[in-house]
N, C-alpha and C positions, 0 to 999 in steps of 0.2 A: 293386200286387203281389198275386197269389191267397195266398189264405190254406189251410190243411187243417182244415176243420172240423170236431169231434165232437159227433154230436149223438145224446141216447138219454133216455131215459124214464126217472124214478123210483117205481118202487111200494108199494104198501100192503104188502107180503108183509115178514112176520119174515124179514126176511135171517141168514143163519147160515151162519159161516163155511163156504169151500171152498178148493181150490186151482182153479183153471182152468188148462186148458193152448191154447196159442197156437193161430191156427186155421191157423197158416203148418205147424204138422204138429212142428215143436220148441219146445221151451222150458213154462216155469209159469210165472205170474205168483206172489206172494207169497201166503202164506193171507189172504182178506178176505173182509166179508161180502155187500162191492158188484163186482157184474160191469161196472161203471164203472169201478174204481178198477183192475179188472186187466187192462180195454184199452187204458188208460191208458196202464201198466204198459208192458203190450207192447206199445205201439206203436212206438218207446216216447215218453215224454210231451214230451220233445225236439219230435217230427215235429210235434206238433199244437198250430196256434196260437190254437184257442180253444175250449172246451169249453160248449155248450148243455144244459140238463140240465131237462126240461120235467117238470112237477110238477103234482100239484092240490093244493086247501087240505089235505086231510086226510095225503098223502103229504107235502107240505113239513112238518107236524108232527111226523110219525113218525118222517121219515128224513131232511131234510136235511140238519141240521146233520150227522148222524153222517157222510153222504158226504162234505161238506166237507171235514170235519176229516181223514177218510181222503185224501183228494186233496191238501190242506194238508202231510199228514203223507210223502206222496210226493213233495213235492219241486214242487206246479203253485203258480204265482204266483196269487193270487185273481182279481189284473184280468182272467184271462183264461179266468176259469168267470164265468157268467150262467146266471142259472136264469129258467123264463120260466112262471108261472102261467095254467092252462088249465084251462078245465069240460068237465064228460066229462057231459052232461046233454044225451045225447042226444034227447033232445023237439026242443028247440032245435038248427034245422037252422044257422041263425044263426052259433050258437058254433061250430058244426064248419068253417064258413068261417073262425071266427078262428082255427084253428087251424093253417090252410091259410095265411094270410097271415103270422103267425106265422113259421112254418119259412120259408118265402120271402123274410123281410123279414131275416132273418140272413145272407142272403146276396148277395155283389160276383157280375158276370159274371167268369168264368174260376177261381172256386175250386173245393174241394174238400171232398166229404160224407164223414163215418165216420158210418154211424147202427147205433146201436144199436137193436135191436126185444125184447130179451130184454123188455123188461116194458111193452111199449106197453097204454096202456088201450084195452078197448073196440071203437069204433073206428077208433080212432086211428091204426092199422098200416093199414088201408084209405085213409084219407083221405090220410097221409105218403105212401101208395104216389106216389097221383095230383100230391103236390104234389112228389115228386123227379122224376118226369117232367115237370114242369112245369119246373124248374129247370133240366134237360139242358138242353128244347129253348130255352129263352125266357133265361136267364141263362148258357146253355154251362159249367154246374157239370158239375164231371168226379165220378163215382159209383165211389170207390175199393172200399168194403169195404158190406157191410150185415151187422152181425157178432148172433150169437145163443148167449146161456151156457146151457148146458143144465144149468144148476142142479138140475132133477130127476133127472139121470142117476145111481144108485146106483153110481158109480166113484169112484175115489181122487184123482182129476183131472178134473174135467167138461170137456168141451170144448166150444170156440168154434168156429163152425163160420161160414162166409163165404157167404149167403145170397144176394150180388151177383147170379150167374146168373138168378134170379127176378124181379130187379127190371129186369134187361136184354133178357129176354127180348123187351120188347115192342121194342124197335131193333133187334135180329138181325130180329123181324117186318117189321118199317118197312123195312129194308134190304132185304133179299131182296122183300119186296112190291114196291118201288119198281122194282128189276132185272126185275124179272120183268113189270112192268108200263109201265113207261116205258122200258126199257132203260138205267135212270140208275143206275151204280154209286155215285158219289159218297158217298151216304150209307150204301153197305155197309163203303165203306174207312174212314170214320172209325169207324163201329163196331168194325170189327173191329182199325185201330191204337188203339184205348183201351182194349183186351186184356192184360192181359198174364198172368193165369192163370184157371183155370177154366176151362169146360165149352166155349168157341170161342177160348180161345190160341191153337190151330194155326190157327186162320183168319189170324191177323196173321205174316203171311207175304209178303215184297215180290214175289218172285216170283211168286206167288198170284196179290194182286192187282193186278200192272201186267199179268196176264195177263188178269184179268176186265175192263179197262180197256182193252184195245187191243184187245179181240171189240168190246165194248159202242159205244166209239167206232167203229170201221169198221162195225158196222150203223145206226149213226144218221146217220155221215157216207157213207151210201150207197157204201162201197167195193166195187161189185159183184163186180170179178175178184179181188180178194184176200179177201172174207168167208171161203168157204169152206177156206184154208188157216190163216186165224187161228184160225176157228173152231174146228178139229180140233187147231191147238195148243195153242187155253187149253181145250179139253175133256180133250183129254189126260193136260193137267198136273192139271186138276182133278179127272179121277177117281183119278192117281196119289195125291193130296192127299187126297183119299176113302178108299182101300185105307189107308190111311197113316196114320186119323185116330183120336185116342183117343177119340170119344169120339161116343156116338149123335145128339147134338144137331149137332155140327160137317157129321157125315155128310148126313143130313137138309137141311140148310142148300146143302149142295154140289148132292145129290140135285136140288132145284129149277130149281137153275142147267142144270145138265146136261137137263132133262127139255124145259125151255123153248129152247135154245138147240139141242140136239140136230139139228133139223129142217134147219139148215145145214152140214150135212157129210155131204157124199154118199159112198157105198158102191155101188163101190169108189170109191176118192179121183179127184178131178176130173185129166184129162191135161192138162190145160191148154187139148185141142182143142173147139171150136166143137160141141158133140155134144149129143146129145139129154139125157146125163144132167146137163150143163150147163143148160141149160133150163131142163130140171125143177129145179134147184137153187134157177135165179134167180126161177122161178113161189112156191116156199118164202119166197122172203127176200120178196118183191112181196107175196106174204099176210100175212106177222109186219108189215111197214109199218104197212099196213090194222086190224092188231088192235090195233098202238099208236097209234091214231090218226095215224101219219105220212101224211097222204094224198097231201103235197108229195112225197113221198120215193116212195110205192109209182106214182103217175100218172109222177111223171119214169124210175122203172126199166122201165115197162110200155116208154117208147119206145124205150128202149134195147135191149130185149125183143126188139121188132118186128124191127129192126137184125141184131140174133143172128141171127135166126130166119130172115133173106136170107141170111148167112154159111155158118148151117147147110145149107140148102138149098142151096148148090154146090156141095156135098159133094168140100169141095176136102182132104180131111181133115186132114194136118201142116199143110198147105201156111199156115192160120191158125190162129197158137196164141196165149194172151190172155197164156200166162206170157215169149214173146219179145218185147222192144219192137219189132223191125223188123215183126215177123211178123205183130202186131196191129196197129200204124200203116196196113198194109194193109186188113186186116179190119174196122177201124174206118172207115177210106173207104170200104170197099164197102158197111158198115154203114148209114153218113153217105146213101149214093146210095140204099139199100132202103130207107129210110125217107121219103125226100123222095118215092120212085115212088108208095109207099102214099099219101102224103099228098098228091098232085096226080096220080091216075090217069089224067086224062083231058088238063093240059095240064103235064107234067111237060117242060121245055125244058134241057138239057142246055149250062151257060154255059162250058162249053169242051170241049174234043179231049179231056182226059184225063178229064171225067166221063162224056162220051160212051162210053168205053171200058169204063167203070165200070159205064156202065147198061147196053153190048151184055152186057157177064160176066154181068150179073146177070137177064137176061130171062126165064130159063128158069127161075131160083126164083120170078122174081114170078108166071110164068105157071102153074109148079108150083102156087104156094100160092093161087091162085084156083079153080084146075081139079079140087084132088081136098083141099082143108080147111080152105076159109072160104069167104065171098064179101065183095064189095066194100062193099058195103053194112054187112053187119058193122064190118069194118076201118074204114073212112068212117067213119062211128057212134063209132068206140071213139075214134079220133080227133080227133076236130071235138071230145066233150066234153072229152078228154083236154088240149086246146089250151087250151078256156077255163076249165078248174081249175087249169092248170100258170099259166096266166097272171094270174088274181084271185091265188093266191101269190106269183107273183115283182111284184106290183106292191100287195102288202101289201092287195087287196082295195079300190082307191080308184081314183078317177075312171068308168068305168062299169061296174066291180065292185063299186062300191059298198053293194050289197046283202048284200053277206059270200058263204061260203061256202054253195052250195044246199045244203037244207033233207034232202035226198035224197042227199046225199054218198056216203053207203054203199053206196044200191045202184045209184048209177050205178059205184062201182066193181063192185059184185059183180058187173053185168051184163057189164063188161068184163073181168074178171078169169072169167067162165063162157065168154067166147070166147077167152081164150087157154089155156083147158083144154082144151076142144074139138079147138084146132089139134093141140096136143100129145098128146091118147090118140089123133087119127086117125092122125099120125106113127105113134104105137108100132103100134096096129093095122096100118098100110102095113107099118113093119118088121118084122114078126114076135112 
């Protein structure tokens, strides 16, 4: 069972009494002269099942017992304070590790941190930083509060103030780095449901993100004719969620998302027909592949590409649309037939009546896209290598791929991916 743990530092300072006020924005704790004993307090001491209280020789002289007894005198069981003696000698790099394994070694997977930092020695609030991160990822300790009494404040009530946002900063980074770089939301959603107040609350939002989730999976699972309307729906929602958001850190965090994903939602919004601004959309998504190292994913849309790009070329315009099933079932055979002509130019044989029919429709784009914005040799080229990286993938790279993935991966796509740029500015040149 997780436990909620308090853990906070003892120091040499003459403590003298205060009142503290709750960093939840109500309430005081009792007059005391330990900012322990009135987090305690307000926690209140109910919630928490075991209190850590790290000390060195000269503060356990000064002031232990007195917290004790304040803590005694509140109402905590003793078996469930531990105090744990520490050297602050910094020379010794040594001990600053014991201090690390220390905090670490108080803790099951799946509990809970209350740290206190109002009187860390030294160090010490450095090295704890590193060892609660360490705790997230390696024990899945959940990081409720990191609380600070501002005992120097000249007011009638000092207040505690919730320092958490600081220490989490670096997972909103992790998060959004990971999206933005693998296309992996997973680890922004937990981030952001282990939210529930402070500076990215409004991130933990379901709507949010099953919306960041179903962009992120239809770009990785290659959904070429639907990217672009999810796209523009989780962008949407997300800059609504941005207008909307209290707070600059939350904005920022959206801000990325939006900057990186943006490239997939065409202007004006895609008609569904076979068109040029289609194209260029899917040349977008074929590039973001390539920057995530997808190369399975951008070589298999490149053929898909090609396919389009016969479709487009009979400038049949309604007549194939990718948002009708009947209408695209078409389009996708006539696809299926441009692709095969490309790939066997010279002895492409037609294994029935109805692909026959397929290849006379389609002769005039093949013949088009030879005569005035590529050549054969290109195409040939893009596709021969295209064949033998799609295929060292789909056979995990073994039996005569054994060699792995070439060493040149990148710019055999660039060079492929610079001729189907090519095709498409001569397009727009042709059209005006």
């Amino acid at each position: 069972m997780s436990r909620k743990i308090f853990v906070s530092f003892l120091g040499l300072t003459d403590y003298k009494l205060a009142v503290y006020k709750s960093w939840r924005g109500e309430g005081c704790a009792s007059e005391t002269r330990f900012v322990q004993k009135a987090i305690v307090e307000l926690y209140p001491k109910t919630d928490l099942d075991k209190i850590v209280i790290f000390v060195t020789k000269e503060s356990r002289e000064k002031n232990e017992q007195a917290l004790l007894e304040d803590l005694k005198e509140l109402g905590v069981e003793p078996e469930k304070i531990e105090t744990e003696l520490i050297s602050v000698d910094v020379s010794d790099l040594s001990l600053t590790w014991n201090w690390f394994e220390s905090l670490q070694s108080k803790f099951e997977k799946g509990d809970t941190l209350v740290l206190d930092v109002t009187h860390g020695f030294r160090m010490v609030p450095v090295v704890f930083s590193a060892a609660v991160a360490y705790l997230k990822r390696v024990k899945n300790v959940h990081l409720e509060s990191v609380l600070y009494g501002a005992f120097e404040m000249k007011v009638d009530a000092k207040p505690i103030v919730n320092l958490k946002d600081f220490y989490t900063i670096s997972d909103w980074t992790e998060g959004v780095g990971r999206l933005v770089d693998t296309a992996d939301a997973s680890f922004l959603r937990k981030t952001a449901e282990s939210e529930s107040n402070g500076s990215f609350a409004g991130l933990n939002n379901q709507d949010l993100l099953n919306s960041i989730d179903d962009l992120t999976k239809a770009f990785r699972n290659v959904e070429l004719q639907n990217i672009e309307s999810k796209a523009r729906k989780s962008l949407d929602l997300i800059c609504k969620f941005q207008k909307q958001s209290s707070g600059k850190l939350e904005g920022q965090v959206l801000q990325m998302i939006i900057d990186q994903f943006q490239p997939l939602v065409s202007e004006p919004p895609l008609d569904g027909s076979y068109s040029l601004d289609y194209l260029k959309l899917q040349l977008r998504l074929i590039k973001m592949f390539a920057e995530y190292n997808l190369y399975m994913q951008a070589f298999t849309a490149m053929n898909e590409w090609l396919g389009s790009l016969g479709v487009f070329l009979m400038k049949r315009g309604s007549e194939f649309r990718f948002t009708s099933r009947e209408k695209d079932s078409s389009a996708r055979s006539h696809a299926a037939v441009f692709l095969n002509m490309l790939q066997h130019p010279a002895d492409f044989e037609a294994e029935n009546e109805t692909i026959a029919m397929l290849k006379a429709s389609l002769d005039e784009a093949y013949n088009t896209l030879f005569e005035k914005y590529t050549t054969q040799d290109e195409i040939s080229d893009l596709l021969k290598q295209s064949k033998k990286i799609r295929n060292g993938f789909n056979h995990g790279w073994t039996g005569v791929h054994r060699k792995g993935a070439p060493k040149d991966l990148n710019e055999k796509f660039d060079r492929a991916m610079a001729t189907l740029n090519r095709i498409v500015e001569k397009i727009g040149d042709d059209n005006g």
